[in-house]
matplotlib code that plots the C-alpha trace (Angstrom):
import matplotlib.pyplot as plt

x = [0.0, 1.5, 1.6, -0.5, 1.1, -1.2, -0.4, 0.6, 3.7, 6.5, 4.6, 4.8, 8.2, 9.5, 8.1, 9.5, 6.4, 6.7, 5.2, 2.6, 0.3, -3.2, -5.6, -2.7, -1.7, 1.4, 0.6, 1.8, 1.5, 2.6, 5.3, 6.6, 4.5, 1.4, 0.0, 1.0, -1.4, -4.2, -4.2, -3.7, -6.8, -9.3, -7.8, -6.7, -6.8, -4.9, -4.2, -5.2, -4.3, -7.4, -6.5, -6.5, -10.0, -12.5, -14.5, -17.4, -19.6, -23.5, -25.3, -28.0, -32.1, -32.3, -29.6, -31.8, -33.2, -29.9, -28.7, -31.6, -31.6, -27.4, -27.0, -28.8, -30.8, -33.1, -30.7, -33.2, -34.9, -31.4, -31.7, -29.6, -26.2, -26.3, -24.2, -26.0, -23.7, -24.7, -23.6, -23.3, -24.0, -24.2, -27.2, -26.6, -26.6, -22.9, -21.3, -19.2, -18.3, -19.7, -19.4, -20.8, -22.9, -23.5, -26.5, -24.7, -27.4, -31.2, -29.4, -26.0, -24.1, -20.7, -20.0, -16.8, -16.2, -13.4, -9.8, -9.0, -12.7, -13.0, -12.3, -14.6, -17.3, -17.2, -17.8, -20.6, -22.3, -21.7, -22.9, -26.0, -27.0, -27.9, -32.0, -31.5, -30.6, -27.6, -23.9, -21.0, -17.8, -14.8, -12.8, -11.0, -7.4, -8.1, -9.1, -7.5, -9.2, -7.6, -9.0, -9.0, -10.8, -10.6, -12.0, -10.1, -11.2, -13.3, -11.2, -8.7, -10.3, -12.0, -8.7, -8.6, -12.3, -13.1, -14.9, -18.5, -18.4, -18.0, -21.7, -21.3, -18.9, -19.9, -23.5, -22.5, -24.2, -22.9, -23.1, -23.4, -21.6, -20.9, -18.9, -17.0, -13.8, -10.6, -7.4, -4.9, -1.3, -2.8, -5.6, -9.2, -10.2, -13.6, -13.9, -16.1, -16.2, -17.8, -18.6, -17.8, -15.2, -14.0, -12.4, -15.3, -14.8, -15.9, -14.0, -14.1, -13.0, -11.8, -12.2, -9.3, -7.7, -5.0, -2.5, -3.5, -3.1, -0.1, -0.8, -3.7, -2.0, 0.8, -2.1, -3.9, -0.7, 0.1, -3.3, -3.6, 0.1, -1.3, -4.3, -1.9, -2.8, -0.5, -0.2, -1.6, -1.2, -3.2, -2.1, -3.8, -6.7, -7.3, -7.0, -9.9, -11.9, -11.9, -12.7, -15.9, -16.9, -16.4, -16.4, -13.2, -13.9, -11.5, -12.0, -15.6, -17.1, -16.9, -19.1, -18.9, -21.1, -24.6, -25.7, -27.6, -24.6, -22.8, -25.0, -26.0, -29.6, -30.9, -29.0, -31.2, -34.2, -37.2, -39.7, -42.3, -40.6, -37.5, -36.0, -31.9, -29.9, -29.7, -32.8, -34.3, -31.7, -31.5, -35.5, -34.8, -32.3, -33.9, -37.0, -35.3, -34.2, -30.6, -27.8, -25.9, -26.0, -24.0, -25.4, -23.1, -23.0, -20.4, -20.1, -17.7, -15.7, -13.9, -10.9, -11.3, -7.3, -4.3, -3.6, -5.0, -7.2, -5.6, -7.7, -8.3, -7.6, -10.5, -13.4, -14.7, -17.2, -16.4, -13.6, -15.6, -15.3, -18.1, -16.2, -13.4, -12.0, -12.2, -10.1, -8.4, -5.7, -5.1, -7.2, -5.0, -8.3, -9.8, -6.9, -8.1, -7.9, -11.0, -12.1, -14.7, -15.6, -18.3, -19.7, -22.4, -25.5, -26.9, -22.9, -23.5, -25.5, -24.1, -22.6, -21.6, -17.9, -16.0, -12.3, -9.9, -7.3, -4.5, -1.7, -2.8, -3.6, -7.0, -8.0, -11.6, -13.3, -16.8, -19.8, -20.5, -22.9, -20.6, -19.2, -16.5, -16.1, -18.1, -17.5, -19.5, -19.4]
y = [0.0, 3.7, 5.8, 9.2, 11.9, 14.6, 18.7, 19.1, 16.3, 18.7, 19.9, 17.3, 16.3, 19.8, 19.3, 15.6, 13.3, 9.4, 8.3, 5.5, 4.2, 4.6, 3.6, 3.8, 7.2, 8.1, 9.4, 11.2, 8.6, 11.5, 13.6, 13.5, 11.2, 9.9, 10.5, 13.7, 14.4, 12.5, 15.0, 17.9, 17.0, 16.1, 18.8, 21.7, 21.3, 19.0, 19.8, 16.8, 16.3, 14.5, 15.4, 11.5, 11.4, 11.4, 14.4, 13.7, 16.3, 15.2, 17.8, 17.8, 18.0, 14.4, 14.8, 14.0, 11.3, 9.7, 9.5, 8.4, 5.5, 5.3, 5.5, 4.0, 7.1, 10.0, 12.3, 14.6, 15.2, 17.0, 20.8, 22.9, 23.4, 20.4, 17.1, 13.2, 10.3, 7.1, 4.0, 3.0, -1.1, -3.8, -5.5, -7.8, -5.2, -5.7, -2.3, -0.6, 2.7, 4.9, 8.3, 12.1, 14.0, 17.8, 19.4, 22.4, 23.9, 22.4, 20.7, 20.1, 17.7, 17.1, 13.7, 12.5, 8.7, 7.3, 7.6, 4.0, 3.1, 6.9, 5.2, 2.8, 4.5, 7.5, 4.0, 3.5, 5.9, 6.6, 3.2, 4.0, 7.3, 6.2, 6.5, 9.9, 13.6, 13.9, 14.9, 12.7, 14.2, 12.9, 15.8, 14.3, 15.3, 19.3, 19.3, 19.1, 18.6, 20.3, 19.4, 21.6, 19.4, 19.9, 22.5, 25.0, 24.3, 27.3, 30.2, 29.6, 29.3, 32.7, 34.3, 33.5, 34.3, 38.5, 39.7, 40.1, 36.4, 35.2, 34.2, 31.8, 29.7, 30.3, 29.6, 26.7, 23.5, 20.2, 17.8, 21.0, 23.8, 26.7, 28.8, 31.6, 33.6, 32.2, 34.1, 32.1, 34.6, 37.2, 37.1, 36.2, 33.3, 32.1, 28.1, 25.6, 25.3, 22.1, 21.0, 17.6, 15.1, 11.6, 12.2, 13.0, 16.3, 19.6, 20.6, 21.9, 20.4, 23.2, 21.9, 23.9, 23.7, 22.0, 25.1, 26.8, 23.9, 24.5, 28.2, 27.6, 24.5, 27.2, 30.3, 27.6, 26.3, 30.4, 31.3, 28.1, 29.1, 30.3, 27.8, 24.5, 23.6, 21.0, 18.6, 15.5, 12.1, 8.8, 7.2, 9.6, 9.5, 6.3, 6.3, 9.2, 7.5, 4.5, 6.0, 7.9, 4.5, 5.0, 2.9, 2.4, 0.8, -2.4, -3.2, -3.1, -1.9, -3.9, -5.9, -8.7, -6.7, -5.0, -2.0, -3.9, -6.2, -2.6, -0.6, 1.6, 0.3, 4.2, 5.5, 3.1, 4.1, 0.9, 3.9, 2.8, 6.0, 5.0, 2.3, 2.1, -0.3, -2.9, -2.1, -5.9, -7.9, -4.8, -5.7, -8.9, -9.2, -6.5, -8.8, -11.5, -10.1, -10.8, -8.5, -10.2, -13.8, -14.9, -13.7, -11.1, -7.6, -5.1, -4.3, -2.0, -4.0, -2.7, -4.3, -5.4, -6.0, -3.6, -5.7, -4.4, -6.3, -6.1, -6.6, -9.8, -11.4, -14.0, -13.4, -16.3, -17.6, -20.2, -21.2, -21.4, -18.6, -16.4, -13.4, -11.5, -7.9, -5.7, -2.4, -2.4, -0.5, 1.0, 4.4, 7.4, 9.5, 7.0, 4.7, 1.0, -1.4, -0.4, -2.6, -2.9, -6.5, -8.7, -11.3, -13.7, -12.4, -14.4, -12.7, -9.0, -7.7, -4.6, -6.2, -9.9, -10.5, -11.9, -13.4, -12.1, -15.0, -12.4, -14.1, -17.6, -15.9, -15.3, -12.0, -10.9, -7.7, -6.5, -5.3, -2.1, 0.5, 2.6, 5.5, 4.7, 8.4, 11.5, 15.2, 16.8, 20.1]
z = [0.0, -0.5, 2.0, 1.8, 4.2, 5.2, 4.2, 7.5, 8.0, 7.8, 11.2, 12.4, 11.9, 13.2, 16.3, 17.2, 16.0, 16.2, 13.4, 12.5, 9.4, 9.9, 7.1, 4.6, 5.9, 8.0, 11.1, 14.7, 16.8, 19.8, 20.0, 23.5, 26.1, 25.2, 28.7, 29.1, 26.0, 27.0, 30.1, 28.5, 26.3, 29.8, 31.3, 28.8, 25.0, 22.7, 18.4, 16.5, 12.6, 11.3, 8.1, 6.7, 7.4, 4.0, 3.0, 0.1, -1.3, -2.3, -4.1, -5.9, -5.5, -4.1, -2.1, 1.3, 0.0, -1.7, 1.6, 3.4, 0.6, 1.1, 4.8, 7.7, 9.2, 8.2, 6.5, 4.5, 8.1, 9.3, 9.7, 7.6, 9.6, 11.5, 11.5, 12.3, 12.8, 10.8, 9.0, 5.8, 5.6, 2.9, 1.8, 5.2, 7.5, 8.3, 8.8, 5.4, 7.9, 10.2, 9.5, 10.1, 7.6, 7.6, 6.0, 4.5, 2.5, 1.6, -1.3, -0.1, 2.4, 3.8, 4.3, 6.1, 6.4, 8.1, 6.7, 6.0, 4.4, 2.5, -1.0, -0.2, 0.9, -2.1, -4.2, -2.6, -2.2, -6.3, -7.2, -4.6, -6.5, -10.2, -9.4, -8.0, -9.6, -7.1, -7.5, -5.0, -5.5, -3.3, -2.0, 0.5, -1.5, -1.3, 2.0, 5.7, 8.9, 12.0, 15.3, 19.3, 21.6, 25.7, 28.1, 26.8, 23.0, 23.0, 24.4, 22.2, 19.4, 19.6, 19.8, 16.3, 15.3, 15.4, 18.1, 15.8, 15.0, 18.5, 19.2, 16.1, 18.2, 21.3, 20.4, 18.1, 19.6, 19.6, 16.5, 14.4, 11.6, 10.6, 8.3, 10.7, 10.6, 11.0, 11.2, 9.2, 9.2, 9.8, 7.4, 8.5, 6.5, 6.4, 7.0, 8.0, 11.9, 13.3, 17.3, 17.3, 18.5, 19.4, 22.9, 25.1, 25.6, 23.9, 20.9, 17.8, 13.7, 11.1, 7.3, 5.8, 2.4, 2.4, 1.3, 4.2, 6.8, 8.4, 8.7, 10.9, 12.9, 13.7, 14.6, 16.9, 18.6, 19.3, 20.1, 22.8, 24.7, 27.6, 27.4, 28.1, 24.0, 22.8, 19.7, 20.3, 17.8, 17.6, 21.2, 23.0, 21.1, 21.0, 24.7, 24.9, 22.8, 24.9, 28.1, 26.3, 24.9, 21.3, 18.3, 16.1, 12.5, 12.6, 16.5, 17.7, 13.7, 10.5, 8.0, 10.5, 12.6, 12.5, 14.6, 16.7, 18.0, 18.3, 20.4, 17.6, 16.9, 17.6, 14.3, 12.7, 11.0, 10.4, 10.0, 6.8, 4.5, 4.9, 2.4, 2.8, 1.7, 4.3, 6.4, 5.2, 6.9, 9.5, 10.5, 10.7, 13.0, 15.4, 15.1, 16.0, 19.3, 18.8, 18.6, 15.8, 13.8, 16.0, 19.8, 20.9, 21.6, 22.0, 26.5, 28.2, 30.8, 33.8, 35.1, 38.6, 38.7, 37.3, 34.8, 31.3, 28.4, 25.1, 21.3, 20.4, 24.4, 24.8, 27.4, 29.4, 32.1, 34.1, 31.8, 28.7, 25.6, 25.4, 23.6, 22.4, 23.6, 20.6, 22.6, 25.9, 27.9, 31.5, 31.7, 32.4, 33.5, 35.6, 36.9, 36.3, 32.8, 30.6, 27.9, 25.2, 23.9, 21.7, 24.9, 24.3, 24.9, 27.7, 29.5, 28.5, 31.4, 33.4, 36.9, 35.3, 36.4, 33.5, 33.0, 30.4, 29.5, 29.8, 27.7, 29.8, 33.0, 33.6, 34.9, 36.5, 34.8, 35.5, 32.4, 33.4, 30.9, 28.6, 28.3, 31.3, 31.4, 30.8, 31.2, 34.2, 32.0]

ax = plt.figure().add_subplot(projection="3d")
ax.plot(x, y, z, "-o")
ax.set_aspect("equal")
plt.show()
């Protein structure tokens, strides 16, 4: 596979980045301690490059109902300027991505699938959009995606917006958009500005051509100095996302697995208008009563001892396999093992004490209901 690097790797290499590939891409894995970021991020702010993730365009008069037929929820039902998370499944129900859509205008949506499946999913959706008078253009190569999440997310990013355009951010709700004032060198630029995020805490994603990339990492890094604002890589967030119980295509979300088995039934819409691809097998497995083919659903799990779950470890009860840990590691914000794993259904109530063959050592965790960690704020 070749490796894509993002607009924004020089950055990234001036400032002492350990690299990884994610989805093809090279990525910072962290650039000094991966703790230290994962703090800085619950506790001040942390500057993530999501810049590998996908960005298609769908315009078009049937551009609601394209992607009500395309995705798993009730797209054309979104208000203008704000964002719905959904999936995108086969004719089986098994899961191609989940992804965020923005309604951008009454004919016009933003849709940004995950970095690895982003080829695959502008495929689909153009295969999905022959019966309908709709546009999909993939412009995931013009665009980057800068990230500010933490408490702090906010202040600084209104030392960059002018004073007249602060009630656009400060106002700006959660899972929603808007275009707003940047200043990019010294030039206000005007850029798409979404509240959303993957590390359970309040933040904010920039959509910024890629020329002008590094300018705005390098204004946000000055403008959060005095805000504790540092860069954060792929460690960290995968350790955030954890702890706020989020799915990651390729551990607990793939065509192996339906929404039901994931926890996600409410993206899904059965209502009688809606007809997406999928929603047969979808129906059927909801009427069945069963979170997957196979009996499982996805649980968090809490380690009663220090010693941490890893993907892939086997779960049992009583000795016998009843599942498989899809994510695991200690949690820096809450200071015990979290894990998240696909049990047997008949296992996956909250308060069931569970082992974790540890590389053969088996190791006691509780169910407990997800997210491990929420912000009081």
């Amino acid at each position: 596979m070749a490796e894509n690097y993002t607009a924004l790797y020089d950055q990234h290499k001036k400032a002492g980045a350990s690299f990884t590939d994610f989805g093809g891409w090279q990525m910072p894995l962290k650039y000094t301690s991966e703790l230290a970021e994962h703090h800085a991020v619950r506790n001040a702010a942390g500057l993530f490059d999501l810049s590998h993730m996908g960005e298609i365009r769908v315009t078009g008069p049937d551009a609601g109902a394209f992607l009500d037929y395309a995705l798993a929820g009730r797209l054309s039902a979104l208000a203008v300027g704000k964002a719905k998370y959904s999936l995108i499944c086969d004719a089986d129900g098994g899961i191609i991505d989940d992804l965020i859509s923005y309604r951008r205008g009454e004919e016009k949506y933003l849709v940004v699938p995950n970095a690895g499946n982003a080829t695959k999913v502008a495929a689909a959706l153009a295969e999905r959009a022959g019966n309908f008078d709709v546009a999909v253009e993939d412009v995931s190569g013009d665009i980057s995606l800068i990230a500010v999440q933490g408490p702090n997310a906010e202040a600084i990013l209104l030392r960059l917006v002018p004073a007249g355009q602060h009630s656009l951010v400060t106002e700006l709700k959660y899972y929603a958009a808007v275009e707003v004032g940047i200043t990019v060198n010294g030039t206000v630029q005007t850029l798409l500005l979404a509240r959303t995020g993957y590390t359970g805490e309040d933040g904010f994603e920039i959509y910024v051509p890629n020329e002008d990339a590094a300018g705005l990492w390098e204004s946000l890094l000055d403008a959060g100095a005095g805000h504790g604002l540092i860069p954060a890589g792929l460690a960290c967030r995968d350790s955030l996302r954890l702890e706020a119980g989020m799915p990651l295509y390729g551990n607990e979300l793939s065509r192996r697995v339906n929404a039901y088995a994931a926890g996600l039934g409410p993206v899904v819409s059965l209502a009688k208008e809606s007809d997406f691809v999928g929603k047969e097998a979808l129906a059927a497995l909801k009427a069945a009563g069963v979170g997957s083919a196979i009996g499982q659903k996805l649980v968090g799990l809490k380690g009663l001892g220090r010693r941490a779950a890893r993907g892939h470890y086997p779960v049992l009860k009583d000795g016998t396999l009843v599942g498989e840990v899809t994510s695991g590691q200690p949690s820096p914000t809450l200071g015990y093992p979290v894990a998240m794993a696909y049990v047997d259904v008949e296992h996956a109530s909250v308060g069931t004490v569970l082992d974790v063959d540890l590389r053969g050592k088996a190791e006691r965790f509780e169910v407990v209901a997800l997210p491990f960690y929420k912000r009081t704020k």
